[in-house]
C-alpha positions in Angstrom: -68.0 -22.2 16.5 -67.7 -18.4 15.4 -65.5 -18.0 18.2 -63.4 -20.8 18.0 -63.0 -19.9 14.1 -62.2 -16.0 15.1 -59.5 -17.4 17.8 -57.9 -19.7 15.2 -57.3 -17.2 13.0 -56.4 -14.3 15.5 -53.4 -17.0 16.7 -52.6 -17.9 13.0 -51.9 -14.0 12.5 -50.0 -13.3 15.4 -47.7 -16.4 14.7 -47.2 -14.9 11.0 -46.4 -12.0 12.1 -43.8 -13.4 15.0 -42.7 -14.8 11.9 -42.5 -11.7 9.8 -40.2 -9.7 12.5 -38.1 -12.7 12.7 -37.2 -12.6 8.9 -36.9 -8.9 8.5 -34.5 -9.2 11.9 -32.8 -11.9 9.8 -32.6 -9.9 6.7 -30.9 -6.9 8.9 -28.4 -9.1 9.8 -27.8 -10.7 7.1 -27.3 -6.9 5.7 -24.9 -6.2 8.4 -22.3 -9.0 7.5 -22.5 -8.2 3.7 -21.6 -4.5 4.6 -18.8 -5.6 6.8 -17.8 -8.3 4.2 -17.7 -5.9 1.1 -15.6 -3.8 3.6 -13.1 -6.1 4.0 -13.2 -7.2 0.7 -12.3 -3.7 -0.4 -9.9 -3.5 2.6 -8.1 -6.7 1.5 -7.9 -5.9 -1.9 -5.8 -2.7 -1.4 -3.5 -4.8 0.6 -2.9 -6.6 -2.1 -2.8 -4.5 -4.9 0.2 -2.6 -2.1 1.9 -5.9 -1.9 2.0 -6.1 -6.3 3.4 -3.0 -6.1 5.8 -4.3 -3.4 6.6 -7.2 -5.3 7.4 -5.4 -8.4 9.4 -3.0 -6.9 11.4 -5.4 -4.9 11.8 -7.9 -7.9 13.1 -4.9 -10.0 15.9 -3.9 -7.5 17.0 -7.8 -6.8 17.7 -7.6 -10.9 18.9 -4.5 -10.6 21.8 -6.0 -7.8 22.3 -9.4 -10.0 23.1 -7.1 -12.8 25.6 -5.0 -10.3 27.4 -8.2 -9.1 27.5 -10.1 -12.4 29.1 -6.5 -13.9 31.1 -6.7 -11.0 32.7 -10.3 -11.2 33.6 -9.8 -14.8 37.3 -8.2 -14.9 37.0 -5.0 -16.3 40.4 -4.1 -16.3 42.6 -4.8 -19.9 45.4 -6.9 -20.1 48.6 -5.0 -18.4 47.0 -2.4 -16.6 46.3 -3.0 -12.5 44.2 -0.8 -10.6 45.8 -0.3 -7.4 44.4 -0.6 -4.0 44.5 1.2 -1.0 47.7 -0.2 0.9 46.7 -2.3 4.1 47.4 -1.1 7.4 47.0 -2.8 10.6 45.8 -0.6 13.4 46.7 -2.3 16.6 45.5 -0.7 19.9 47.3 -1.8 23.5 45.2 -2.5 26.8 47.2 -1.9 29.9 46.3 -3.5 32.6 
C-alpha cells in the first residue's frame, strides 16, 4: 500500500514536471514572437512615419505646380504689348537612298 502510494505520487511529480518544461518552453516562445513582433512594429512604424514625410512633401510640390500652371494660364501681358516668340524654323533632313 506504501508502495503503491510512493509510486502514485513519484508518477504524479514527474507528469507536473513534464508539464512545467512544457510551459516554460511555451513561455520562451511566446517571448520569441513578442520580440520579433515589437521589431516589426517598430520597423513598420518608421516606414510610415517616411511615407508622412513623403506625403507631405509630395502634396506640397503638387500645390506648388497647381499654383505655377494657374499663374501660368492667366495672361500676364497688358493690353497692347506682345511678347514675341522665338520664330519657327523647320529643320528638314534628306535620306538618300
Amino acid at each position: 500500500m506504501i508502495l503503491s502510494t510512493f509510486s502514485n505520487i513519484s508518477q504524479h511529480r514527474k507528469l507536473l514536471e513534464q508539464r512545467e518544461e512544457e510551459l516554460q518552453q511555451q513561455v520562451r516562445s511566446l517571448r520569441l514572437k513578442e520580440a520579433t513582433m515589437s521589431r516589426t512594429n517598430a520597423e513598420l512604424s518608421h516606414r510610415a512615419q517616411q511615407q508622412d514625410t513623403r506625403l507631405s512633401i509630395l502634396e506640397a510640390e503638387l500645390s506648388k505646380a497647381r499654383e505655377q500652371v494657374e499663374s501660368n494660364s492667366t495672361p500676364h501681358a497688358t493690353v497692347g504689348s506682345v511678347t514675341p516668340e522665338a520664330p519657327f524654323t523647320p529643320i528638314f533632313v534628306y535620306f538618300s537612298s
